[in-house]
C-alpha positions as CSV (number, residue, x, y, z in Angstrom):
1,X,-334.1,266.0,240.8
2,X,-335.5,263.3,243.8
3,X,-332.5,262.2,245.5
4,X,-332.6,259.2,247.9
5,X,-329.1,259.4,249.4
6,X,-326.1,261.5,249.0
7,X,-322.6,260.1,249.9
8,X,-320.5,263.0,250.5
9,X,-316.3,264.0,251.1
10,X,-315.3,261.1,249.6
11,X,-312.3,260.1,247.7
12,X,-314.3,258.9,244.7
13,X,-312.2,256.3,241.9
14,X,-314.0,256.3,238.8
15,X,-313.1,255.1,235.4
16,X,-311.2,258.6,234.5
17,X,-309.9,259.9,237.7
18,X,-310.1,259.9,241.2
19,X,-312.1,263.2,242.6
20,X,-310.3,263.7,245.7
21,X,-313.4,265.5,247.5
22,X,-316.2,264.1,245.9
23,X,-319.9,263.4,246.0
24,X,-321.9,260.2,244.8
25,X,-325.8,261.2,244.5
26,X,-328.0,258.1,243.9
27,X,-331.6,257.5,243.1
28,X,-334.1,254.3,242.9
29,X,-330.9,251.9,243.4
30,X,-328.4,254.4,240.7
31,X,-325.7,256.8,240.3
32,X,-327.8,260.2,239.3
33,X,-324.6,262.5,239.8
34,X,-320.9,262.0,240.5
35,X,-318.6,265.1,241.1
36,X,-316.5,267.6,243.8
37,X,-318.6,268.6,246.4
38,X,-318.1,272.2,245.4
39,X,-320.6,271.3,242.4
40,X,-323.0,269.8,244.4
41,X,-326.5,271.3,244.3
42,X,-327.2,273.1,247.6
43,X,-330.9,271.5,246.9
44,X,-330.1,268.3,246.0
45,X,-328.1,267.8,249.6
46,X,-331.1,269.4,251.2
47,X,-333.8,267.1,249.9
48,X,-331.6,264.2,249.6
49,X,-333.5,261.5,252.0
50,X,-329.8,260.3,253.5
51,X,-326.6,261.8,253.4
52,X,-323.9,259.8,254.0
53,X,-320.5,261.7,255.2
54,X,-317.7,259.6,254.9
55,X,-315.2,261.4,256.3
56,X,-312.5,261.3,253.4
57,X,-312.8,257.6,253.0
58,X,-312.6,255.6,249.4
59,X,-315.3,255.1,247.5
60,X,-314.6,252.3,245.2
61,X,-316.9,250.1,242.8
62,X,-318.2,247.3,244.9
63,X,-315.5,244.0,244.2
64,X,-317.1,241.6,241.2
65,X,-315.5,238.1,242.5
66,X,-315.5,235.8,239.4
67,X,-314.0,232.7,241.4
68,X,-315.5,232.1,245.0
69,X,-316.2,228.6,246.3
70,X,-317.1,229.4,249.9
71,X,-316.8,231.1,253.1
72,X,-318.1,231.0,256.7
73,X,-318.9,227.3,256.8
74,X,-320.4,227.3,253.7
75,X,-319.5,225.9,250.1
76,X,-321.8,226.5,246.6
77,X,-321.5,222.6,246.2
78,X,-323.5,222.4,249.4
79,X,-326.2,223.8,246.6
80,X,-328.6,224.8,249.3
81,X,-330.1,227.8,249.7
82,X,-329.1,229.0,253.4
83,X,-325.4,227.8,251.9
84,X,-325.9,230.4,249.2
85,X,-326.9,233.1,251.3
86,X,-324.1,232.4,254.1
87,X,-322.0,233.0,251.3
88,X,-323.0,236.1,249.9
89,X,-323.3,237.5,253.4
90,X,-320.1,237.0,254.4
91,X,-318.3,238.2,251.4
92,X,-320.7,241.2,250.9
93,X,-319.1,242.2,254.6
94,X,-315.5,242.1,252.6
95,X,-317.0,244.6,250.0
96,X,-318.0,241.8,247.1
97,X,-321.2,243.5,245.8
98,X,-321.3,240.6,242.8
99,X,-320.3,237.0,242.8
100,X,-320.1,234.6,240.6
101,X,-321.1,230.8,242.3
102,X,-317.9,228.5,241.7
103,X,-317.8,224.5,242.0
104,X,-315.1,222.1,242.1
105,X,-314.9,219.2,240.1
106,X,-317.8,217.0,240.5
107,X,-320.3,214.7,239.0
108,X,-322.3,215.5,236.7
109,X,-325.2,215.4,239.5
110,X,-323.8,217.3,242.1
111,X,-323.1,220.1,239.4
112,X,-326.7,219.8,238.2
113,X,-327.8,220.0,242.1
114,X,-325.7,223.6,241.4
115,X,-327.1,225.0,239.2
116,X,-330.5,224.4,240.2
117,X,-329.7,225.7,243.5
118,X,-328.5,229.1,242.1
119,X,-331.0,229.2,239.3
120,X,-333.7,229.3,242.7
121,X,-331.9,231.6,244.6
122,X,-331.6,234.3,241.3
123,X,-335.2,233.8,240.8
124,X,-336.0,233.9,244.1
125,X,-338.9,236.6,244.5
126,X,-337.7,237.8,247.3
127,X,-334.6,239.0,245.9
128,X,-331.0,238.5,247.0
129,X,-330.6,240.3,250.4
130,X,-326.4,240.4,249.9
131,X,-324.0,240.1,247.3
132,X,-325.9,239.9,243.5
133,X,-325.3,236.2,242.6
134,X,-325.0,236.7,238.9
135,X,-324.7,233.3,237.7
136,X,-322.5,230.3,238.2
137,X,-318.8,229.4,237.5
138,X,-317.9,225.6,236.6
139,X,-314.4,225.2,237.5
140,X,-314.1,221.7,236.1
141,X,-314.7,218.5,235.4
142,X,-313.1,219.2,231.8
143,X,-309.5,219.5,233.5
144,X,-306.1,218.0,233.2
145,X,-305.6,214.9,235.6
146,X,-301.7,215.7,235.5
147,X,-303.1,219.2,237.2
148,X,-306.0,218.4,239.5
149,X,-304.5,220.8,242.0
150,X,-307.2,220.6,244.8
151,X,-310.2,218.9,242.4
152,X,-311.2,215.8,243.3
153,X,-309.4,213.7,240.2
154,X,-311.7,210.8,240.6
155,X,-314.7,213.1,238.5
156,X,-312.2,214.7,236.4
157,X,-313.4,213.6,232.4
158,X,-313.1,214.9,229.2
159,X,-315.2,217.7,227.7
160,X,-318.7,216.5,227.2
161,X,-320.4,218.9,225.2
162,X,-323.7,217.4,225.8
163,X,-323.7,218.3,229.6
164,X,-323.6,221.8,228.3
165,X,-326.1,221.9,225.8
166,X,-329.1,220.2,228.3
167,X,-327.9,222.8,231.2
168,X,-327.8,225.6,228.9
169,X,-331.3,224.7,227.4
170,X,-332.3,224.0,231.3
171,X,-331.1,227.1,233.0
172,X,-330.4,230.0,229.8
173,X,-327.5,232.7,231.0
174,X,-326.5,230.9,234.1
175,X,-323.2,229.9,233.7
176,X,-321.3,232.6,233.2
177,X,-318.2,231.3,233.1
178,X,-316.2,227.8,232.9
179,X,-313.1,226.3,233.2
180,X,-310.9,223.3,231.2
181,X,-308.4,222.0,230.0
182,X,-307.6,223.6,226.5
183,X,-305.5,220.3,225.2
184,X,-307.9,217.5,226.1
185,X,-309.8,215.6,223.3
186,X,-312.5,217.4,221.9
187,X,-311.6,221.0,224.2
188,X,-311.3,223.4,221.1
189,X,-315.3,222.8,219.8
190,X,-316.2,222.8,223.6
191,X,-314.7,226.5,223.8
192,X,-316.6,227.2,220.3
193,X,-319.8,226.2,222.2
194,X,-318.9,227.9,225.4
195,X,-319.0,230.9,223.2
196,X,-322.0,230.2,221.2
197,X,-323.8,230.5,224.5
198,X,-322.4,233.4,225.7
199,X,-320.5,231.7,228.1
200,X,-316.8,232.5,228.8
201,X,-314.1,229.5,228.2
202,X,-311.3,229.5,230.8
203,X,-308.4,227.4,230.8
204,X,-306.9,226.3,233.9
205,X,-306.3,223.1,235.6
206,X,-303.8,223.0,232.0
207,X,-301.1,221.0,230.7
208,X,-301.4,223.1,227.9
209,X,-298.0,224.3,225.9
210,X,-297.9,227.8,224.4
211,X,-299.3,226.5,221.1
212,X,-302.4,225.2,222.2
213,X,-303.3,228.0,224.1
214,X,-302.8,230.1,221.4
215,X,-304.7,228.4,219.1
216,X,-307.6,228.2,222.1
217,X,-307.8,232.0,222.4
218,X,-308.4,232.1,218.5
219,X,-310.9,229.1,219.0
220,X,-312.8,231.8,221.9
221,X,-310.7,231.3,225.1
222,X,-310.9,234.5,226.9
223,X,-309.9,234.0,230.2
224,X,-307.0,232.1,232.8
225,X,-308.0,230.9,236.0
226,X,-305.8,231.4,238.8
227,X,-302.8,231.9,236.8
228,X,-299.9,230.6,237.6
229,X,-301.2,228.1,240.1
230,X,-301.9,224.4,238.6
231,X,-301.2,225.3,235.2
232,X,-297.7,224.5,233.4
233,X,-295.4,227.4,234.1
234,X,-293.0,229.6,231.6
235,X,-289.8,228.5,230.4
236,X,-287.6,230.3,228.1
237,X,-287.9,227.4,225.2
238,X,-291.3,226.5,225.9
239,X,-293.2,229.7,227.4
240,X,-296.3,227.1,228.4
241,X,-299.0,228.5,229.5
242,X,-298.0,230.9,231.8
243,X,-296.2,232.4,228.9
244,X,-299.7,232.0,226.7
245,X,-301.6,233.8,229.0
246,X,-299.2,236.8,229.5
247,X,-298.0,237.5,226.1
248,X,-302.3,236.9,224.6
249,X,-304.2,240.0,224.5
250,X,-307.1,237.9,224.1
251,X,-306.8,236.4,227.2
252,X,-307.8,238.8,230.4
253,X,-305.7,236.8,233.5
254,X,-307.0,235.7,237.5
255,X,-304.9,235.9,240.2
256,X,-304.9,235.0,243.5
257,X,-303.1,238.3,245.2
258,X,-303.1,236.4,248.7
259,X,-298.8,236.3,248.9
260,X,-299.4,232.2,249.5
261,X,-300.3,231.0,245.9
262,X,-298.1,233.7,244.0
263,X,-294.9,235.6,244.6
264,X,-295.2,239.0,244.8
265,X,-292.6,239.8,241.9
266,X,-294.4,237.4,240.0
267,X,-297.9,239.1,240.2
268,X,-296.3,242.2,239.5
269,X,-294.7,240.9,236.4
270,X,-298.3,239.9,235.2
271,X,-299.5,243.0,235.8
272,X,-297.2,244.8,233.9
273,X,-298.0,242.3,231.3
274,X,-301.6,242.4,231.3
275,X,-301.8,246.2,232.0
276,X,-304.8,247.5,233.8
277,X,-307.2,246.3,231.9
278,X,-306.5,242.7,231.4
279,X,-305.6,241.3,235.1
280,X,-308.8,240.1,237.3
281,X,-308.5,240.2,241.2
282,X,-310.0,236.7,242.4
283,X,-310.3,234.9,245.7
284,X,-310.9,231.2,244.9
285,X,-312.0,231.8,248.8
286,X,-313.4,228.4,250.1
287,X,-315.7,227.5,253.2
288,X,-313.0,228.3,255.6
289,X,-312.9,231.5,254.9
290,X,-314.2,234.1,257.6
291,X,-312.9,231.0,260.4
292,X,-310.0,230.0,262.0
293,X,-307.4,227.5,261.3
294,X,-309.2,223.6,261.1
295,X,-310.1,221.1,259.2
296,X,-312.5,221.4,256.1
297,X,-313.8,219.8,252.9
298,X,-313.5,221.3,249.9
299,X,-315.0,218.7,247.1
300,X,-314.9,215.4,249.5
301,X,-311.2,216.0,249.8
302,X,-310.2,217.1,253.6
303,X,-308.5,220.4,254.0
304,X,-306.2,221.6,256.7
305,X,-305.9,225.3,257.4
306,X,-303.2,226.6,259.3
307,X,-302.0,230.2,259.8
308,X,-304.6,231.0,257.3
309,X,-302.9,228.7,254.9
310,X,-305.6,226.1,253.4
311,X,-304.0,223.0,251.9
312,X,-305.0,219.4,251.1
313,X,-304.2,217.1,253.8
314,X,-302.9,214.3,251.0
315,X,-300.3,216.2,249.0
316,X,-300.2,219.4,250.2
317,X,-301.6,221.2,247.4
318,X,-302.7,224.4,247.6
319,X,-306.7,224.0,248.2
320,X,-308.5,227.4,247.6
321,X,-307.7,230.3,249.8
322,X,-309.3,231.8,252.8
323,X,-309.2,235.3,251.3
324,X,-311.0,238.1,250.8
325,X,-311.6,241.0,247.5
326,X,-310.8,243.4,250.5
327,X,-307.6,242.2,251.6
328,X,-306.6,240.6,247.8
329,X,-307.4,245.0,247.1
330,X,-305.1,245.7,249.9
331,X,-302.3,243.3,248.8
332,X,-301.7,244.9,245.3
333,X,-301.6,248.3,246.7
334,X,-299.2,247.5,249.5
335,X,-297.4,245.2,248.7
336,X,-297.2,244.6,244.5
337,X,-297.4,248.5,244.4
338,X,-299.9,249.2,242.1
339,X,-302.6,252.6,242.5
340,X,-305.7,252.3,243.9
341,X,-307.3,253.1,240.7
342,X,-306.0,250.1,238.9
343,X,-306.2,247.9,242.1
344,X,-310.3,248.8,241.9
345,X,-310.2,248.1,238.1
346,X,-308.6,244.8,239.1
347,X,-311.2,244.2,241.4
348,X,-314.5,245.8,239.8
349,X,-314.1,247.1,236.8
350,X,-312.6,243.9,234.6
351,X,-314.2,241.3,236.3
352,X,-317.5,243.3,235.2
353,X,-316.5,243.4,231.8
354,X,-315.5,240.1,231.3
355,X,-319.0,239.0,232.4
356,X,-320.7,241.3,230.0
357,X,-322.1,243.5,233.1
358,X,-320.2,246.6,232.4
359,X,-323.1,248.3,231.8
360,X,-324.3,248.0,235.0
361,X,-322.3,247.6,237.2
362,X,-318.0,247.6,237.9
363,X,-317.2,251.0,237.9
364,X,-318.5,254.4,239.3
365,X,-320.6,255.8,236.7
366,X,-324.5,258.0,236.0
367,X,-326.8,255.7,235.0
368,X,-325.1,252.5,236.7
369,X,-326.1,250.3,239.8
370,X,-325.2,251.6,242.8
371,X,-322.4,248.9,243.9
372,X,-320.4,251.0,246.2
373,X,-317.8,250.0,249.1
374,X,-316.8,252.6,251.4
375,X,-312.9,251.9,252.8
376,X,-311.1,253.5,254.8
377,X,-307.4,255.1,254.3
378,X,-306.0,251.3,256.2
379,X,-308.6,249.2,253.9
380,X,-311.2,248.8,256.3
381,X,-314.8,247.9,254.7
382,X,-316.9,250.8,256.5
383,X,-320.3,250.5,254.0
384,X,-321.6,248.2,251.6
385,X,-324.2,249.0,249.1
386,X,-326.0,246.8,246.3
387,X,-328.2,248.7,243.8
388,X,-327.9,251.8,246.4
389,X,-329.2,250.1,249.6
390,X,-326.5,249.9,252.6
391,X,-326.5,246.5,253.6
392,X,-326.8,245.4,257.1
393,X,-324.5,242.8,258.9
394,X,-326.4,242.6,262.3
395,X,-328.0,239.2,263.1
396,X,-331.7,239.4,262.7
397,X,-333.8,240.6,265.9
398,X,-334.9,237.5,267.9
399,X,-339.0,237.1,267.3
């Protein structure tokens, strides 16, 4: 069998197990053969066109980031197509190998200007040179105004299921994924038509009690954003929706595993709720990502970012984060405690899933894409590849 490269003496996490000395053998962009070195074919390594030793390194599924609105200067709702690229570049170099393209609370015009912008840049002919942008994610406008969090509460409005219906005859399978408020007038046959179009509802941004998110999840809600974070917490007479979300196995849960947006002992708590399978690793990263402590925008509101820390400079909300699938990966293990196996389900493996791409892509299997990240024992990114091609972080030669 025509191999192309050959990633070798790897700790290898697949869905089963992790092979402690293992081989990945790809092929035209897939996963041909996974396995201990001892079983590797003496042939195939010789007439493999690269072999890549990685030295005892991880080889994990590349990170599938559901909720990204930005990094290295850039933000989706700059809908351009140098912002789009800046953006997967930079989170591609933090081992995101598929992203989904997240906006704040807007009008309905600068959503529109959105998804237009990402519908070019997936159609684009010549391909996406980074991170796979695999559709859009509309966090808003269909949100509580008692939780606006970080949206801009001057576009916040109630479901209008119209908006959906002419962008989902406009731009078929790009969004992906959107978020609202499950108790707001009309919010239950919005999630019906969410589903009807293969879309997944979300609730967050929620003043939600228990009850109505309950009776969401058997309307189609499938999914919390950010949990915990702007969202009516648990109480022992009146679990809310925090309590909703942990106690519905219809619901698979974000969070934000930064140790700024959620306690430690709290994320932990969801995860033993959730189990492996049902919590999503997230970064709700914004421009500032990838930069220093300054000022930003995020949604025409003005941002201050200090010690890493990115808040809203009226109100002191919590705006975004500036972090990274890498380091949200190196938080669970470290700190919450939990194996690198489920930490890389967390951050590959559901998120895949919940998008419907498990087929493809999410987890370390023959036959599927080869989204790899090589990192090392201290959760270094050392190699990136999308569809088996190592991706390249140097600036481009000067002509």
């Amino acid at each position: 069998m025509r191999i192309n490269s050959i990633i070798t003496n790897a700790k290898v996490v697949t869905p089963h197990r992790t092979i402690e000395r293992g081989f990945i053998a790809l092929r035209d962009g897939r996963i041909r053969l996974v396995g201990p070195m001892e079983t590797i074919s003496q042939l195939d390594l010789a007439a493999a066109m690269e072999r890549i030793d990685v030295k005892g390194s991880w080889a994990l599924p590349g990170f599938v980031d559901v909720h990204v609105h930005g990094g290295f200067g850039h933000d989706f709702m700059d809908a351009s197509q140098a912002a789009i690229e800046g953006i997967t570049r930079f989170h591609a170099s933090c081992g995101t190998t598929t992203m989904l393209a997240t906006t704040v609370t807007g009008s309905k015009e600068a959503l529109a200007d959105v998804l237009q912008a990402s519908d070019a840049f997936i159609r684009n002919g010549n391909g996406m040179p980074y991170a796979r942008l695999a559709g859009v994610h509309l966090e808003g406008p269909f949100i509580s105004p008692k939780w606006p969090g970080a949206q801009n509460p001057s576009y916040i409005v109630p479901p209008q299921p119209d908006w959906i219906r002419e962008w989902t005859a406009k731009y078929p399978g790009l969004i992906k994924l959107m978020t609202l408020a499950p108790e707001t007038e009309g919010a239950l046959e919005t999630i019906r038509l969410l589903s009807e179009q293969g879309i997944v509802p979300a609730c967050g941004h929620t003043d939600s009690t228990y009850a109505q998110i309950v009776s969401a999840a058997a309307h189609g809600l499938r999914h919390a954003v950010h949990t915990f974070n702007a969202m009516k917490g648990l109480h022992h007479r009146e679990p809310g929706v925090v309590g909703a979300v942990m106690t519905e196995d219809r619901i698979t849960a974000e969070v934000i595993a930064d140790g700024h947006h959620v306690h430690p002992a709290c994320i932990g708590l969801l995860a033993k709720a959730k189990g492996p399978d049902g919590l999503v690793l997230v970064t709700d990263a914004i421009s500032a990502a990838g930069l220093g402590d300054g000022d930003y925008q995020l949604g025409g509101l003005g941002v201050i970012v200090k010690d890493g820390v990115a808040r809203l400079k009226e109100g002191d909300s919590l705006a975004g984060s500036t972090l990274t699938m890498i380091e949200a990966l190196r938080f669970m293990v470290q700190t919450v405690g939990v194996s690198m196996e489920t930490a890389s389900r967390m951050a590959s493996g559901n998120p895949a899933r919940q998008l419907g791409m498990e087929i493809e892509t999410g987890s370390i299997e023959t036959g599927k894409l080869g989204d790899l990240v090589i990192v090392s024992p201290d959760f270094k990114v050392e190699r990136v590849m999308v569809a088996g091609r190592t991706l390249s972080f140097e600036p481009p030669a000067a002509e």
